[in-house]
C-alpha positions in Angstrom: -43.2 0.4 -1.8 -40.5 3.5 -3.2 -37.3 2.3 -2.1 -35.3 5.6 -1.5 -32.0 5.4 -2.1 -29.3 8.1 -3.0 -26.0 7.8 -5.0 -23.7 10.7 -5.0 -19.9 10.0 -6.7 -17.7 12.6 -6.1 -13.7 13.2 -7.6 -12.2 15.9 -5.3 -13.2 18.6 -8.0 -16.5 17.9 -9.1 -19.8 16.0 -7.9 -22.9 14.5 -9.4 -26.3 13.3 -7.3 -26.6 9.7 -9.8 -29.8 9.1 -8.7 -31.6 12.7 -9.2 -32.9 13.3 -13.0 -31.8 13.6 -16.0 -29.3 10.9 -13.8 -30.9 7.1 -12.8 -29.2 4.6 -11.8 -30.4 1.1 -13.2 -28.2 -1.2 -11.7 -25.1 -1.8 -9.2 -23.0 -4.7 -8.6 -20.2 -5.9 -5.8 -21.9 -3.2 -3.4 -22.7 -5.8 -0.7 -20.8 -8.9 -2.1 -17.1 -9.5 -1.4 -14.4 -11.9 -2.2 -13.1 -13.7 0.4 -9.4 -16.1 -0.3 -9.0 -19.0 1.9 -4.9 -19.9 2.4 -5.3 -23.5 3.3 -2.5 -26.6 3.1 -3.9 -30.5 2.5 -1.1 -33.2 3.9 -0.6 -36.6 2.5 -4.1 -38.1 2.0 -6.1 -35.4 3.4 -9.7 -35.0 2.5 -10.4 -31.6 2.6 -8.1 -28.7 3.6 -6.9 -27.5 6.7 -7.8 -23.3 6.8 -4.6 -21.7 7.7 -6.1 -18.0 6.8 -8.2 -15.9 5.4 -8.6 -12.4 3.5 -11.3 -9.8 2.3 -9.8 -9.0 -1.3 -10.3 -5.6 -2.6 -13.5 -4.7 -3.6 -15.0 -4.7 -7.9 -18.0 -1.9 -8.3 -20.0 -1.7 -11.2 -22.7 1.3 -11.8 -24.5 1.0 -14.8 -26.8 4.3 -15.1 -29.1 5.9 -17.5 -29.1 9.2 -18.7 -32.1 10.9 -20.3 -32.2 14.1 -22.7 -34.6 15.8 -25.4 -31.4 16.6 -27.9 -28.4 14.9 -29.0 -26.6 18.5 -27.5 -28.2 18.1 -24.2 -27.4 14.2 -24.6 -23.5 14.5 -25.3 -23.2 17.4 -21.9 -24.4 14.6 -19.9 -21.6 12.3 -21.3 -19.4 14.9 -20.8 -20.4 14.9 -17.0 -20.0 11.4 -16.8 -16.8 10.8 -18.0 -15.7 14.0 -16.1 -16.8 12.5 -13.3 -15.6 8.9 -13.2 -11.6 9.9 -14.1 -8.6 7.7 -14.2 -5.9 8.4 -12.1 -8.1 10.0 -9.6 -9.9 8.7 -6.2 -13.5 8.4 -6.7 -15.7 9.0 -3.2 -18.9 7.1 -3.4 -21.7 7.8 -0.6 -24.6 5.5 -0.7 -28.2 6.8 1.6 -30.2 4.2 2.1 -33.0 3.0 4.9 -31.7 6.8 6.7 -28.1 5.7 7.1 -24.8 7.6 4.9 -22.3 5.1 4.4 -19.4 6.4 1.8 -16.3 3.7 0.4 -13.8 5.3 -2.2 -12.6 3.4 -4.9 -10.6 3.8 -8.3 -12.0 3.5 -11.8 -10.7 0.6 -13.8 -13.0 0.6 -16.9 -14.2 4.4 -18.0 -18.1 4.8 -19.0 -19.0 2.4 -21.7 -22.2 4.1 -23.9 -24.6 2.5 -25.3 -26.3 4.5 -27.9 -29.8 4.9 -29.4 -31.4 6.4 -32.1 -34.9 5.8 -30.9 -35.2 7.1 -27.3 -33.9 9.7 -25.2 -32.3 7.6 -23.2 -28.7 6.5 -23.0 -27.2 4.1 -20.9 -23.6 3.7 -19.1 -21.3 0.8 -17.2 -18.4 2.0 -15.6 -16.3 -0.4 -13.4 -14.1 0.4 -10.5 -12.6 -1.3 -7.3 -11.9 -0.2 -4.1 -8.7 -1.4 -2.5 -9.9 -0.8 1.1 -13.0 -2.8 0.8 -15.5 -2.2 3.2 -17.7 0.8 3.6 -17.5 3.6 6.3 -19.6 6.4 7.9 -19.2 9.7 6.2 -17.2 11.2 9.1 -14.9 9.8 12.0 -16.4 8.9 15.4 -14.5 11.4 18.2 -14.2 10.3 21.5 -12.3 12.2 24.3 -11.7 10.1 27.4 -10.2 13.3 29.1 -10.4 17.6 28.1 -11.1 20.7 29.4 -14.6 21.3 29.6 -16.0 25.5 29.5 -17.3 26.8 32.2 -18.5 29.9 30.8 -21.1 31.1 28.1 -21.9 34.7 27.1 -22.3 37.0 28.0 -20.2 37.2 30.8 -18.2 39.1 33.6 -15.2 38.7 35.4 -14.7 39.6 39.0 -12.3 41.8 39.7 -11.9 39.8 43.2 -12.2 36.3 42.2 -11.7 36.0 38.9 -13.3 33.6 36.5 -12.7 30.0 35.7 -13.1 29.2 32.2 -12.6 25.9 32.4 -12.5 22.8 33.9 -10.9 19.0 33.3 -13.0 16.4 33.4 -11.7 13.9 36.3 -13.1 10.5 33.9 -10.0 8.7 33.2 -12.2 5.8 31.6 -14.0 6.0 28.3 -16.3 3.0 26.7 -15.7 3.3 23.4 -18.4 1.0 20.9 -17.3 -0.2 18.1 -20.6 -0.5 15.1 -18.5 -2.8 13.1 -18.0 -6.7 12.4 -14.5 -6.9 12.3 -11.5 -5.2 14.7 -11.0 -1.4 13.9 -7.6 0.4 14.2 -7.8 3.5 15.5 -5.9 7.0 16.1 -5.3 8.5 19.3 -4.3 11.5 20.2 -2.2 12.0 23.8 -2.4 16.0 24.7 -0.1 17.6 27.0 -1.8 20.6 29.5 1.5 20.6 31.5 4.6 18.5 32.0 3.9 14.6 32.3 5.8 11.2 31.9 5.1 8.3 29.9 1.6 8.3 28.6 -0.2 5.2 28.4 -4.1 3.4 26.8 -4.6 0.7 28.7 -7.3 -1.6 27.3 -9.4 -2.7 30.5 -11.1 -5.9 29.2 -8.2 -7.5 27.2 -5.5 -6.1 28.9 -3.7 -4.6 26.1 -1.6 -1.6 26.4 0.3 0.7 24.7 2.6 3.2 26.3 5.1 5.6 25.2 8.7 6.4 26.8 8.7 9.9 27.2 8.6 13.1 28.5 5.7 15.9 27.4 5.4 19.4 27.8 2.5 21.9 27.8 1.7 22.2 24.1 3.0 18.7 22.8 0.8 16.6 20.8 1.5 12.9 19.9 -0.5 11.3 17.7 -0.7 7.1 17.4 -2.3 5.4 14.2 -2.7 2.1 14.6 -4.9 -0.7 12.0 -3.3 -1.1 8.6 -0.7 1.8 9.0 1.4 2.3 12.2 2.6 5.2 13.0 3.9 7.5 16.1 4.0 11.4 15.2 5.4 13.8 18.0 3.8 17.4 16.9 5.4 20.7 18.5 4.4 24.2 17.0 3.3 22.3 13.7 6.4 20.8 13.8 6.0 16.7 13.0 8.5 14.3 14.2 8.1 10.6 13.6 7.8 9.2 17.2 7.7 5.6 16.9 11.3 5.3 18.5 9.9 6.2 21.7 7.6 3.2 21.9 8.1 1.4 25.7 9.7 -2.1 24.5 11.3 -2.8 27.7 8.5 -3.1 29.4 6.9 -5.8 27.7 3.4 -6.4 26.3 3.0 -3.4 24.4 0.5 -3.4 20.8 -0.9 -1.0 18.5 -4.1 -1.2 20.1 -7.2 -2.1 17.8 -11.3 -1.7 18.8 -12.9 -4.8 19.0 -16.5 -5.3 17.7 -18.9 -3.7 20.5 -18.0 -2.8 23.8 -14.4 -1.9 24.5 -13.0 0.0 28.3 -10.1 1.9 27.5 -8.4 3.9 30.5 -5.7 6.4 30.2 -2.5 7.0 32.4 1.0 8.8 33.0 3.5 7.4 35.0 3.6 11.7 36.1 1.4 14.4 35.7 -1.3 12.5 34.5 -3.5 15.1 35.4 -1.7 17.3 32.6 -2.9 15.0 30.7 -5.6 15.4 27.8 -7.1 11.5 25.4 -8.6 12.0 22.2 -9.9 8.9 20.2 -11.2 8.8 16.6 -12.4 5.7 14.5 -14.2 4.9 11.9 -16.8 2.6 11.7 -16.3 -0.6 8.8 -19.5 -2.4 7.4 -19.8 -5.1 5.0 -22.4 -4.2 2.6 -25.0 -1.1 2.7 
């Protein structure tokens, strides 16, 4: 049975298809497998360990490729591309298709292309190692999910009535969203609180845990805050294109309040203004984290 599978690398300038002739990839290594460190203590006669922690540690890649050609010129372009492609310094993007899924990680190189000449065949063949500090792989875009927006109410062509008018759109009254999270592990996420019209206070509750985190504040039509949560926390107000950091006007006071993260599966998350909540407009976005591909 053909296993299909499809390797593009990309650098931010250029791009190469790894797996379509003269291009073959032979081998790849630490694309499922990862390094997991236990932080453990052992007391005074302790068999064993007691687990106190653990962590996934970044990520080492290895491609090792084959490159095919009729002439030693054609031969050395296709270095050329190679080592054009897999460049210090720079962020390497990898997006792996396999069994009809994208899944994409990016990494940095840490040992160039290695050649391995011949004098007998056409073929040449490559290593180059890299690691990847964020270690797990992701879906090629971010998952959007609005708990609450406008929705249109009109399509063309179309008339307005001198008499009545037209309403071109609508907000939707679902203040609840379910939001399923495709990964193993807890997700952060970045949500995006949208002001229609004045409001007070905006608020994501978490239904099943609980969970909640609210902002002390006042919003006008126009005024975007933006709240990154996971690995990097952050609270940006944004006014005219204008960014102000935000995360002064977190609601301590009141107790209880987290970055809130996406558990694995199902999660209920319900937005809310202590006024004007009608004003107001939830966008979600995530990305889903997988182990291996």
């Amino acid at each position: 049975m053909v296993r299909e599978r499809v390797i593009i690398v990309s650098n931010g300038s250029t791009s190469l298809t790894l797996t379509n002739p003269p291009y073959y990839v032979k081998k790849t290594e630490g694309w499922d497998e990862l390094d997991v460190e236990l932080v453990t203590s052992q007391g005074f006669d302790q068999d064993g360990a007691t687990e106190l922690n653990s962590y996934i540690q970044p990520r080492s890649m290895t491609i090792t490729g084959q490159l095919y050609a009729e002439t030693s010129i054609q031969m050395q372009q296709l270095h050329d591309n190679i080592l054009n492609l897999f460049l210090p310094k720079r962020e390497i993007r990898i997006t792996n298709y396999f069994g009809g899924k994208n899944r994409v990680i990016t990494a940095s190189v840490t040992k160039t292309p290695n050649f391995e000449h011949t004098d007998v065949t056409k073929v040449d063949e490559y290593t180059v190692k890299m690691e990847a500090t964020k270690p797990y792989w992701q879906d090629p875009g971010e998952t959007l999910i609005q708990i609450a927006n406008v929705v249109a109410t009109f399509h063309f062509p179309f008339s307005i009535n001198k008499n009545t008018g037209m309403v071109f759109g609508v907000k939707s009254p679902s203040l609840i969203a379910a939001v399923y999270n495709y990964s193993v592990i807890k997700v952060g996420m970045r949500f995006v609180f949208i002001a229609n019209g004045t409001l007070s206070n905006p608020q994501l509750f978490n239904i099943k845990t609980r969970e909640f985190f609210k902002l002390k504040c006042d919003m006008q039509a126009g005024e975007i805050i933006t709240v990154q949560t996971g690995t990097d926390k952050t609270v940006t107000r944004n006014v005219n294109g204008v960014e102000e950091d935000y995360i002064g006007k977190i609601d301590i006071p009141s107790g209880g309040n987290t970055f809130l993260e996406l558990a694995p599966g199902d999660n209920l998350l319900r937005y809310s203004a202590d006024t004007g909540e009608d004003m107001l407009e939830v966008k979600l976005y995530f990305n889903n984290k997988y182990l291996g591909v």
